[in-house]
C-alpha positions in Angstrom: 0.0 0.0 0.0 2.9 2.5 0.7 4.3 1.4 -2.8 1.0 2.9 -4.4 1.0 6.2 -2.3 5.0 6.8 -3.6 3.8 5.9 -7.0 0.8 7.9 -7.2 2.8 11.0 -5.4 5.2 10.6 -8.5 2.4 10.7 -10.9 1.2 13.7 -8.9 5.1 15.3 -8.9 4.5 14.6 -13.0 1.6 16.2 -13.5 2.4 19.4 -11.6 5.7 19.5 -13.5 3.6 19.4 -17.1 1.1 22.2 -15.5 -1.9 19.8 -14.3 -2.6 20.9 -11.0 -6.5 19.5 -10.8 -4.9 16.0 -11.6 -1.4 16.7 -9.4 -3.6 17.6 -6.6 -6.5 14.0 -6.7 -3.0 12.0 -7.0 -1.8 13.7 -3.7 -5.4 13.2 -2.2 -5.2 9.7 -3.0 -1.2 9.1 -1.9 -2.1 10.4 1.2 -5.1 8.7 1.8 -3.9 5.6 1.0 -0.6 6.3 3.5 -3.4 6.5 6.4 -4.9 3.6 5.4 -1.5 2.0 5.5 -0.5 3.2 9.1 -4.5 2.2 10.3 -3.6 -1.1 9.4 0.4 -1.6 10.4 -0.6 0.0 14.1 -4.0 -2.8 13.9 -1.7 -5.6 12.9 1.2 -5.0 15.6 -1.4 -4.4 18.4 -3.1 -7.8 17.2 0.7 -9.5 16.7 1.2 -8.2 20.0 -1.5 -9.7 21.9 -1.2 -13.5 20.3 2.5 -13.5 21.0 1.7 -12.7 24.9 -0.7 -15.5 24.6 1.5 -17.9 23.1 4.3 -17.2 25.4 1.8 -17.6 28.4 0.9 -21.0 26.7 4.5 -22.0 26.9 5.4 -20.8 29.9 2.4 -23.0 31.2 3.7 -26.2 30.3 
């Protein structure tokens, strides 16, 4: 997902430098929404890798 918000800000770095600033400006919109998304998810995933690797060490820990 970050590799599509880096490509779409070069698209967007392109089209400003050829003078299209209502497309330079949706690529932009939609590099940085897509870099949210990205962090939404990496912060969801390490909380959620977080938890099950507590669990799974107080599994072993058990035995």
């Amino acid at each position: 997902m970050i590799k599509l918000a880096l490509i779409c800000l070069v698209i967007a770095l392109v089209a400003a430098i050829f003078g299209f600033g209502g497309v330079s400006g949706a690529f932009v919109n939609i590099a940085i929404a897509l870099f949210v998304i990205a962090m939404i998810l990496f912060v969801v995933f390490l909380v959620l890798g977080l938890m099950a690797g507590k669990k799974v060490k107080d599994t072993v820990d058990r035995m």
